[in-house]
C-alpha positions as CSV (number, residue, x, y, z in Angstrom):
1,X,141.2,-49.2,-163.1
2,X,140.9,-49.0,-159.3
3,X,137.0,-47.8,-157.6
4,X,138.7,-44.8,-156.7
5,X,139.7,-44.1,-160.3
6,X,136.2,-44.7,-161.6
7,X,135.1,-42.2,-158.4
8,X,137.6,-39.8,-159.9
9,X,136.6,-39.9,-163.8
10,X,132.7,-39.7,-162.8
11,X,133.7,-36.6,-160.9
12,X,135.7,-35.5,-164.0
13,X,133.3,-35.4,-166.6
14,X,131.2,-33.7,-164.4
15,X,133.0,-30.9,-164.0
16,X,134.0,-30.8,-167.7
17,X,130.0,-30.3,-168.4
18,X,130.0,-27.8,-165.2
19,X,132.2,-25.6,-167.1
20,X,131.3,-25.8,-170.7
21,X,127.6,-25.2,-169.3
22,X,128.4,-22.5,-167.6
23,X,130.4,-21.0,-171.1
24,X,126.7,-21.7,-173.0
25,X,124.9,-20.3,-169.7
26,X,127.0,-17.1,-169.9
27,X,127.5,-16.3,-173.6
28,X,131.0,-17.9,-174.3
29,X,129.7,-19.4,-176.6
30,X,126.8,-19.1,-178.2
31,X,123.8,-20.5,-179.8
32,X,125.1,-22.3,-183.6
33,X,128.5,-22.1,-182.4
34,X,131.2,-25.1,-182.6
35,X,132.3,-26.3,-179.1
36,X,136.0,-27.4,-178.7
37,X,136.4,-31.0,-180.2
38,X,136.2,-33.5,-177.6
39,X,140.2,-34.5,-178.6
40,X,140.5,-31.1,-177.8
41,X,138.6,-31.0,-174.6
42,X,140.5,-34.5,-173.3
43,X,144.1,-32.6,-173.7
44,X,142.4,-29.7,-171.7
45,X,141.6,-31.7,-169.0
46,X,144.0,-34.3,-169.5
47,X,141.6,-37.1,-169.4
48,X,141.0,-39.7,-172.5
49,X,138.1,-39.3,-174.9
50,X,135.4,-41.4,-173.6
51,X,135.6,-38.9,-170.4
52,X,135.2,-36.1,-172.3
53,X,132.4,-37.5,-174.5
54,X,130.2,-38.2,-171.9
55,X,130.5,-34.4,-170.5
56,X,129.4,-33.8,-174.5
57,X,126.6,-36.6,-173.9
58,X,125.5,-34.8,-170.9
59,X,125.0,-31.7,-172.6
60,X,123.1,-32.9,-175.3
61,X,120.7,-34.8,-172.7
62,X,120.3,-31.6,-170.8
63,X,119.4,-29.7,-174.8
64,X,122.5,-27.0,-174.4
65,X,124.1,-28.6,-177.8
66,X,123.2,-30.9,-180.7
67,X,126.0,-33.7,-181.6
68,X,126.5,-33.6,-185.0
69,X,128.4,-37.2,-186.9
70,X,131.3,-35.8,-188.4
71,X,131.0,-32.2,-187.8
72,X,131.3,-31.8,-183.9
73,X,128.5,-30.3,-181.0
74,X,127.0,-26.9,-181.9
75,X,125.1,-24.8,-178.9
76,X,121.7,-25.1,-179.7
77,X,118.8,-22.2,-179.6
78,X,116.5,-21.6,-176.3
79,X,113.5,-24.1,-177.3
80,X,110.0,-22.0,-176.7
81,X,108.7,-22.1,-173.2
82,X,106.3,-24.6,-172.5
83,X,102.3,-24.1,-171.8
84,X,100.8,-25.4,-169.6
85,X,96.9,-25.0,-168.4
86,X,95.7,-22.8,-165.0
87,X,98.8,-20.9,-165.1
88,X,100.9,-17.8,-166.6
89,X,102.7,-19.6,-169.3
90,X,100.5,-19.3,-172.5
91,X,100.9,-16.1,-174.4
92,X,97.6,-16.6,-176.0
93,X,93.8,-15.5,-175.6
94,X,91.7,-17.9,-173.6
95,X,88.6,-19.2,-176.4
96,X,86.1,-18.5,-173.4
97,X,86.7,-14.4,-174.3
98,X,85.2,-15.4,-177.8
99,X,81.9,-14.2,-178.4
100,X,80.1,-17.9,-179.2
101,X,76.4,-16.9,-180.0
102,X,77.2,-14.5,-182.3
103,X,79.9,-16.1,-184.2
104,X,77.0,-19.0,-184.8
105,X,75.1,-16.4,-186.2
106,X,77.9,-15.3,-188.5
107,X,78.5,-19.4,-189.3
108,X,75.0,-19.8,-190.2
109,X,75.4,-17.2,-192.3
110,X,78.4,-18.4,-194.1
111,X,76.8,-21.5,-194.8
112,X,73.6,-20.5,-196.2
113,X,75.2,-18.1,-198.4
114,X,78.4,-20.0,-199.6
115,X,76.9,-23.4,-199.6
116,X,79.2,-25.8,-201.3
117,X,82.1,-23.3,-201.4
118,X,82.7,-23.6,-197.9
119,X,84.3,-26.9,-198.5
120,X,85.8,-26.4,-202.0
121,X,89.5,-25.9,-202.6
122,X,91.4,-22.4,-201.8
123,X,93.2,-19.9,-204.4
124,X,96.9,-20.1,-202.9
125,X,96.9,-16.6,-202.0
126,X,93.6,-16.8,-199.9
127,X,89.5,-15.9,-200.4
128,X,89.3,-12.9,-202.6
129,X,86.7,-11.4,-199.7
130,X,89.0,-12.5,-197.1
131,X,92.1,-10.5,-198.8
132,X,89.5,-7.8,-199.6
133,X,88.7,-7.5,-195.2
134,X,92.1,-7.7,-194.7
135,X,93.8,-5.4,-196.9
136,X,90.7,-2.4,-195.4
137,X,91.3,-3.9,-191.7
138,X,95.1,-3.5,-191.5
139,X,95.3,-0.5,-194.7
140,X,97.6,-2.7,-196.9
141,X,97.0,-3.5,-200.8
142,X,95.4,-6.2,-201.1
143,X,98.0,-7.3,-203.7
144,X,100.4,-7.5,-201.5
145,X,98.7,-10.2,-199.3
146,X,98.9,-14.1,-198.7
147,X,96.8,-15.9,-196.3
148,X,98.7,-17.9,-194.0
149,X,97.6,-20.5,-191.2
150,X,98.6,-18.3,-188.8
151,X,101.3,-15.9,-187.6
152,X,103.8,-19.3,-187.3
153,X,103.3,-20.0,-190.8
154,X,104.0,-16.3,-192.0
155,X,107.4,-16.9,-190.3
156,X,108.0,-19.8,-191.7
157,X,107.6,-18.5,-195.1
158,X,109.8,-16.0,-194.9
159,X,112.3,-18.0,-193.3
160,X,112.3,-20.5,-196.4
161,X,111.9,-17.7,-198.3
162,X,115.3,-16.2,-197.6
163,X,117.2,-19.5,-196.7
164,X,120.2,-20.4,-198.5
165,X,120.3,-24.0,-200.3
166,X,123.8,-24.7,-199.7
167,X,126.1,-26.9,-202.1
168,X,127.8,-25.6,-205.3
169,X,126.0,-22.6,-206.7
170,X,123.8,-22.5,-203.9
171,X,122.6,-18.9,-202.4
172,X,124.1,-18.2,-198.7
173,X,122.7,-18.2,-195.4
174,X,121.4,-14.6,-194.6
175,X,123.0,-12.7,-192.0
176,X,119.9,-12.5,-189.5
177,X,119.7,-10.1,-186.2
178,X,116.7,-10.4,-183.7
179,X,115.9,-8.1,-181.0
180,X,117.0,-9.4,-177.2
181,X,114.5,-10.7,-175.7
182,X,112.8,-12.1,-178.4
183,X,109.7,-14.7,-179.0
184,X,111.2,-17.7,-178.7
185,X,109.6,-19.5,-181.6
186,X,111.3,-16.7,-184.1
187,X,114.7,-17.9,-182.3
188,X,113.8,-21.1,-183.2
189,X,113.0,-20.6,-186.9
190,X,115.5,-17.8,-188.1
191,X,118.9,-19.3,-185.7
192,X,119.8,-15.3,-185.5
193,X,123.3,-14.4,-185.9
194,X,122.9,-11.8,-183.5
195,X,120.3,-9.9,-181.1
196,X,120.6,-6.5,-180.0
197,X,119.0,-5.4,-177.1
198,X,115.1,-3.8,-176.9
199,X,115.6,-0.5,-174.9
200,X,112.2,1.5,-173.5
201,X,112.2,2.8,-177.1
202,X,113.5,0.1,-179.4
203,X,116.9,-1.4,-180.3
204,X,119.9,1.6,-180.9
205,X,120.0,2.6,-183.9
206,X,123.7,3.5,-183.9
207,X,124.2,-0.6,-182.4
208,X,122.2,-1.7,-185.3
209,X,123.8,0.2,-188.1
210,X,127.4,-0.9,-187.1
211,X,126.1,-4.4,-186.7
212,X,125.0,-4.8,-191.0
213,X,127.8,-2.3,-191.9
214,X,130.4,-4.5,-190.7
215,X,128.7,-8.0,-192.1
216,X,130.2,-10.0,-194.3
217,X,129.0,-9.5,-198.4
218,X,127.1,-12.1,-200.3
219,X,123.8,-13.6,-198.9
220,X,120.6,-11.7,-197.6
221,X,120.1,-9.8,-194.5
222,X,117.2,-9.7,-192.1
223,X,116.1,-8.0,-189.1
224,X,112.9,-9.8,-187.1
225,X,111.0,-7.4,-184.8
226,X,107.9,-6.9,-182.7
227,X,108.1,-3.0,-183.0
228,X,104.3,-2.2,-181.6
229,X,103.1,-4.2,-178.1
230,X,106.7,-6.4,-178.1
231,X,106.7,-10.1,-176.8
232,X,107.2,-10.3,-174.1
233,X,108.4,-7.0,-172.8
234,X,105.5,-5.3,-173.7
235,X,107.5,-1.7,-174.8
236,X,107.0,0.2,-178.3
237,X,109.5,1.7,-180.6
238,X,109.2,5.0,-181.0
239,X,108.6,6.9,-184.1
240,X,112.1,8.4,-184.1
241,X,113.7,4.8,-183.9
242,X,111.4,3.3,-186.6
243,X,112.2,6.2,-189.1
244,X,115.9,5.6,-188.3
245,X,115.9,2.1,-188.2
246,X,114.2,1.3,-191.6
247,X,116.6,4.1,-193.3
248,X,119.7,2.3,-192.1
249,X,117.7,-1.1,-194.2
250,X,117.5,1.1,-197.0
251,X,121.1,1.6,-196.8
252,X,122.6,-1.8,-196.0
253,X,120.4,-4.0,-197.7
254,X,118.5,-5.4,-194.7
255,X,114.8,-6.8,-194.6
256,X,112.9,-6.1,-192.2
257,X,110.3,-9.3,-191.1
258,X,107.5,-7.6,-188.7
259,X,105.7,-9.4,-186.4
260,X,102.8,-7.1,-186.1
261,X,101.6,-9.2,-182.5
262,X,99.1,-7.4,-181.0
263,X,99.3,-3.3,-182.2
264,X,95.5,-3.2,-182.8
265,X,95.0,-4.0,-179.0
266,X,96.2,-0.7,-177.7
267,X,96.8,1.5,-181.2
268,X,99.4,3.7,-180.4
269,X,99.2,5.6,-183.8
270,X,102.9,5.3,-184.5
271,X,103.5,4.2,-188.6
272,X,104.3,0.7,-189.2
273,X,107.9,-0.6,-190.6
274,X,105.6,-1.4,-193.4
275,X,104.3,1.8,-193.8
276,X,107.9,3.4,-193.3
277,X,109.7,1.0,-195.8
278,X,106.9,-0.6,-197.9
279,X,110.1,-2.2,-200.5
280,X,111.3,-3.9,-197.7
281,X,109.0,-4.9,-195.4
282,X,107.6,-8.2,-194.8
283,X,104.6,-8.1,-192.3
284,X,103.1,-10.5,-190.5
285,X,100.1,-10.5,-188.6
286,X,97.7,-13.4,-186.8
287,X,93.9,-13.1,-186.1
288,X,94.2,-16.2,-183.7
289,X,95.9,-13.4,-180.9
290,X,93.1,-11.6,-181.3
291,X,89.9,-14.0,-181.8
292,X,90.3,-17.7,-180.7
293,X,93.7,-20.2,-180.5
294,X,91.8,-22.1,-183.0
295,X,91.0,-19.9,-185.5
296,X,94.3,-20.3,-187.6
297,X,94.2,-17.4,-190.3
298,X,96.6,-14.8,-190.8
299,X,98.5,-12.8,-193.2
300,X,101.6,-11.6,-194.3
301,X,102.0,-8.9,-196.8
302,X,105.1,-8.6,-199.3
303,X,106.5,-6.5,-201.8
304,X,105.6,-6.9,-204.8
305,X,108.1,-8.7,-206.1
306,X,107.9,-11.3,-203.7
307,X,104.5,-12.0,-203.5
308,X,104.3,-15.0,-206.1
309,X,107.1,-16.3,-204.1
310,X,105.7,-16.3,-201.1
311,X,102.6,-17.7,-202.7
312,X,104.6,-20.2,-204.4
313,X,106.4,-22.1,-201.0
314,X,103.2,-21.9,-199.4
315,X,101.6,-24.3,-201.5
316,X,104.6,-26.4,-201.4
317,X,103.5,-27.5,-198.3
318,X,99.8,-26.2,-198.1
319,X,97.2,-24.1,-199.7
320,X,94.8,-24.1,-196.4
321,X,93.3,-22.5,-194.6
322,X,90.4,-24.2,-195.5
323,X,87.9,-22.4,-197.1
324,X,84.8,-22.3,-194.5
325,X,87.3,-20.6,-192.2
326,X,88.2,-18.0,-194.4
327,X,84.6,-17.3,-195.2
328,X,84.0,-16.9,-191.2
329,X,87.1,-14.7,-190.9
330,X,85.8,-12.7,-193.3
331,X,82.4,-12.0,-191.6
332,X,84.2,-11.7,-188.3
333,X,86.1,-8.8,-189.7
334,X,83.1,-7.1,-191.7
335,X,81.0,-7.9,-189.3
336,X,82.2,-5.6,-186.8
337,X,82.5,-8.6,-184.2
338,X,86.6,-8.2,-184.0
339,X,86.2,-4.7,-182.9
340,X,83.8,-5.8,-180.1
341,X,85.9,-8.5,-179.2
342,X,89.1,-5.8,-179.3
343,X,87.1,-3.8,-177.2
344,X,86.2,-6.4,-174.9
345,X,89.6,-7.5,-174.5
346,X,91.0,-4.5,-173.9
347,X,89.1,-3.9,-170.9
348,X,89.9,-7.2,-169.3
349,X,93.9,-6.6,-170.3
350,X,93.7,-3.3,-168.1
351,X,91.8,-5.2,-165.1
352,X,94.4,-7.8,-165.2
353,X,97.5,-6.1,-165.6
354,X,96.1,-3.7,-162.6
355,X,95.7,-6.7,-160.3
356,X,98.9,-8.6,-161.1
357,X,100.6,-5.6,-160.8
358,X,99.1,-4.9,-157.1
359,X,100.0,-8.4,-156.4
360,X,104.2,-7.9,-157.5
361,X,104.4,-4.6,-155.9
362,X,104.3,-6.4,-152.6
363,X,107.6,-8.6,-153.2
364,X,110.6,-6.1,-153.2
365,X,112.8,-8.8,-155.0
366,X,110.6,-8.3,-158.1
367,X,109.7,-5.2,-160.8
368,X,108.7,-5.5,-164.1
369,X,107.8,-2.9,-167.0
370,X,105.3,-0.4,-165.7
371,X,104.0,1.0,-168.7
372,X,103.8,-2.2,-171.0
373,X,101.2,-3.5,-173.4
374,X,99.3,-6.1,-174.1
375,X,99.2,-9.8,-172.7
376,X,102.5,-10.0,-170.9
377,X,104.3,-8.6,-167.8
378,X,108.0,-8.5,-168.2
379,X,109.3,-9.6,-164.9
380,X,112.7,-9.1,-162.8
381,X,114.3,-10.4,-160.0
382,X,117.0,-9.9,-158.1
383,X,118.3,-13.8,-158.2
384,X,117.2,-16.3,-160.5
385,X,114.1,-18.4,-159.7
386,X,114.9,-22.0,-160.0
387,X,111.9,-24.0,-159.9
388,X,111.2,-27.3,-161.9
389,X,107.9,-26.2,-163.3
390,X,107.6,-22.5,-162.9
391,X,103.6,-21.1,-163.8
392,X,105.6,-18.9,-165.8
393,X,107.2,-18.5,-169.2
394,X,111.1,-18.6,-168.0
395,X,113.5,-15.4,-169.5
396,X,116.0,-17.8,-170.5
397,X,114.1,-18.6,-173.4
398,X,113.8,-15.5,-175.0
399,X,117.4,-15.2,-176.3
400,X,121.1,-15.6,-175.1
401,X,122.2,-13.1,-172.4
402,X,123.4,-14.2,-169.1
403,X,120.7,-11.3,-167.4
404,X,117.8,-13.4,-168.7
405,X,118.0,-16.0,-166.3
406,X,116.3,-13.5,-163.8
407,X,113.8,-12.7,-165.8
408,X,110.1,-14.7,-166.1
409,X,107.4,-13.6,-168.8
410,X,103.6,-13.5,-166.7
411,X,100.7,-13.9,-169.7
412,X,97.4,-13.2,-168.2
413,X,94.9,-13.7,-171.3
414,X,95.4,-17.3,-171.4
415,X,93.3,-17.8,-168.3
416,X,89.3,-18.3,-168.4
417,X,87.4,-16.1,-165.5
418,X,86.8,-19.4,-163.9
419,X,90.2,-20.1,-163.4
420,X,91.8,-16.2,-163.3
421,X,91.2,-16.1,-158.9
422,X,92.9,-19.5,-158.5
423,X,95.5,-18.8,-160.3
424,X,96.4,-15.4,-158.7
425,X,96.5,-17.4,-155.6
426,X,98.5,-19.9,-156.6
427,X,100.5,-17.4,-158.2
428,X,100.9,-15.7,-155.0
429,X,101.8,-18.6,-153.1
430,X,104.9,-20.1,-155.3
431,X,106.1,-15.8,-155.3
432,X,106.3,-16.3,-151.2
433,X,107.7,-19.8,-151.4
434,X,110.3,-18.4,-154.0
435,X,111.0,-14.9,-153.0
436,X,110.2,-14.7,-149.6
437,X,107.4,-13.1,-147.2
438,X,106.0,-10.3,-149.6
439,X,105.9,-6.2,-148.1
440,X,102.5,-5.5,-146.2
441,X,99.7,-5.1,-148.1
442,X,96.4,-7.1,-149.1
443,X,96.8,-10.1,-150.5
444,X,94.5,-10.9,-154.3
């Protein structure tokens, strides 16, 4: 073959991963979907296979698609965002907001009173005075509870939960719908069939209905949401929504998994899916959103005829949280030191949100949701940002819609005091390098 050939073929496959890109990028095709074979891709574009295949090899370098032996490339999910320190990225509470001196107290106390317990082995379903705080803390039976390392590990539960096991006999995949946007480490773990969009007040529930109505029988359903203080847009449903929402899982058969992120933040009073459609429900909540990163305890609570279940693939892999943390969540909660810390963080969520919000009222290319929640600004712009290492959590990884690419997630809890000044200035900096000279105003 001739140098100008070669020249010719490199600028082939090229284009053959421009384009299939762009059909991922867009929606074409989406996420577990089956590209075109690449025998199927060569006739297209009447080139031979080894062209086409490196277009494929391209697109599993850049993570659009996984290359299965035997089975063909399948569009893989939006991976979660990654953190990174000093900046906007982390959706998490910096551990300098936890009250140190007296959570020592409440450790000493642990110790001298539990003594050898604190490192003795856990009851799968958690510390009966742990299950005990929780189920008066969050008003859920305490029967209905499981500890779990965490809000991730809740997930993951019910995601093995619910899984099918394939092969002759075996149960189905369920039919799973998410909410768009949607935390991208739910994306991750469920692989939705479908999201429906989070309007000011929660998905439709006319959209949602049709959606299980027309599914196909056999296999579970589910539905994952972040109804109160929703990552990362920051809205509520409304009580109307809820109420119609968990009828329509009455009716079809649907699950609903909720993320309960952040509600106690900012209470809004509104009933819980759980409290709505207790049969159906499985809840989910983490203390690590609302204490320290490193204080892995949370909860999910069940119906009762899952419960065992649930207890049952947890210690599969685990039975942890280890005891002396359990014991210290418990104090924290009895205590009356998560309140304080709620308050505390509360205050600082207002002060933040206030100045952040002063500082992207000055760039006219830019608004975000004015009367969010919580940790997060949901951002928009009128183009999409294309920056190698944004300070910011990107929208394309919160689901599959084209529109998401001008869209950036700014968490603001993540940052110590130390390093909160800084960061608005850098912040404001890489906003004027990206979006041009801001309106007049003061700069933070």
């Amino acid at each position: 073959m001739t140098v100008k050939g070669l020249v010719r073929a490199m600028h082939l496959y090229e284009r053959i991963y421009e384009d299939l890109k762009r059909s991922i990028d867009e929606g074409e095709i989406r996420p577990s979907e089956r590209l075109p074979s690449i025998r199927e891709v060569a006739s297209r574009y009447g080139c031979n296979k080894l062209t086409a295949g490196r277009a494929f090899d391209l697109l599993a370098e850049a993570g659009a698609v996984e290359n299965l032996v035997g089975s063909g490339s399948f569009v893989t999910f939006p991976s979660p965002p990654p953190e990174r320190a000093g900046d906007f990225s982390a959706a998490r509470l910096c551990e300098d907001f936890f009250p140190y001196e007296e959570a020592s107290r409440l450790l000493a106390l642990v110790l001298a009173a539990e003594r050898g317990r604190v490192f003795s082995a856990v009851p799968v379903r958690g510390e009966a005075g742990l299950l005990r705080a929780l189920s008066r803390r969050f008003s859920l039976p305490e029967d209905s509870l499981v500890v779990t390392g965490g809000g991730l590990q809740g997930l993951d539960l019910c995601r093995r939960l619910f899984s099918g096991r394939g092969g002759k006999g075996g149960r189905e995949e369920p039919t799973i719908l998410v909410e768009e946007p949607c935390f991208p480490s739910a994306l991750t773990l469920f692989r939705p069939e479908a999201s429906i969009p989070m309007e000011a007040d929660g998905p439709d529930p006319g959209r949602f209905g049709a959606f299980f109505a027309g599914r196909k029988s056999g296999g579970s359903a589910l539905f994952y949401a972040v109804p109160d203080i929703h990552n990362p847009t920051g809205r509520r449903y409304s009580e109307a929504r809820k109420r119609a929402i968990a009828e329509l899982c009455r009716r079809h058969d649907v699950w609903i998994v909720e993320d309960d992120y952040l509600s106690e933040l900012e209470p809004s009073g509104i009933p819980r899916f759980v409290d709505l459609a207790p049969e159906r429900t499985l809840w989910i909540k983490s203390l690590s959103k609302t204490t320290a990163p490193g204080i892995r305890i949370g909860a999910i609570s069940a119906p009762a005829s899952l419960v065992e279940r649930i207890a049952a693939l947890k210690a599969e892999i685990d039975t942890g949280p280890a005891a002396w943390l359990q014991f210290f969540a418990e104090r924290i909660i009895t205590s009356g030191l998560l309140e304080e810390e709620l308050r505390s963080c509360a205050a600082c969520v207002l002060a933040r949100r206030a100045e952040l919000a002063a500082l992207l009222g000055r760039f006219p290319a830019l608004s975000f949701e004015g009367g969010s929640a919580g940790y997060n600004l949901w951002v928009s712009c009128d183009r999409e940002p294309r920056l190698v290492s944004p300070p910011w959590a990107e929208g394309r990884r919160f689901g599959f819609g084209p529109e998401l690419k001008r869209r950036f997630r700014l968490s603001f809890m993540a940052l110590s005091e130390a390093e909160w000044p800084q960061a608005l200035k850098r912040l404001d900096l890489i906003l004027c390098a990206t979006f041009g000279s801001p309106a007049a105003g003061p700069a933070p």
